[in-house]
N, C-alpha and C positions, 0 to 999 in steps of 0.2 A: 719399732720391731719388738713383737714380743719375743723375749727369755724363754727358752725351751728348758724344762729340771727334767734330770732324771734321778731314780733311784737305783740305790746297788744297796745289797745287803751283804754282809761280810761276819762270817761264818768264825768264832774264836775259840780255840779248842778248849783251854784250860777252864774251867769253874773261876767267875768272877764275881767277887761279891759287889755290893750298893759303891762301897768307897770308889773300887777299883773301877765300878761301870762309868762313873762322873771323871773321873780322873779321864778316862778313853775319850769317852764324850765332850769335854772342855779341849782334850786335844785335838780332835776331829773339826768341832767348831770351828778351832782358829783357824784351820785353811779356807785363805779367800776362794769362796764360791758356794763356800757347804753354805744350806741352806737353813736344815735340820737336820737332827740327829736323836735316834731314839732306839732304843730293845724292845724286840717282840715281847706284848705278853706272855707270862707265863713260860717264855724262851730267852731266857737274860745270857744266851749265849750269841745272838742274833742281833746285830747292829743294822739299822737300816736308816741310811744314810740318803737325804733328797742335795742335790748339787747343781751347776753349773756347769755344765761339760767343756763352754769357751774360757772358764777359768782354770778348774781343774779336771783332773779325772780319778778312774776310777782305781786306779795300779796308786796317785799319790794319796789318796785314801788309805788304801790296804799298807802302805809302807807307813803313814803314821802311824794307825794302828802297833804295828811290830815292831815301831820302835819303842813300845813302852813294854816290851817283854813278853809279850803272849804270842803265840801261833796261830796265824788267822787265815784264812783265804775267803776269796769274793764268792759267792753263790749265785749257779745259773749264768756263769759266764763262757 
């Protein structure tokens, strides 16, 4: 059976600089299921996240995220 990914993009209010986008990024990774993780070009406010939907979801996404301090919500949800 193929693995179904989806993506969700997660929307971060505050201005984040390169440090702070790795620091998100390395945290988002470690949840078992994320697949990748990356910032829109040119939009380093814009996290778009590909996953696992039988591992995780899209709400344990957005709450790593916020737990490293910044204001974020999912886009298009």
């Amino acid at each position: 059976m193929e693995t179904q990914l989806v993506d969700v993009t997660v929307h971060i209010d505050e201005s984040v600089g390169e440090d702070r986008r790795k620091e998100l990024d390395d945290a988002v990774r470690a949840i078992d299921g994320v697949v990748s993780v990356g910032f829109a070009e040119g939009k380093p406010h814009l996290m778009i996240v590909q996953y696992n939907p039988q591992a995780t979801s899209s709400g344990q996404i957005l709450e790593r995220v916020k737990s490293h301090g910044v204001h974020a919500e999912l886009v298009g949800m």
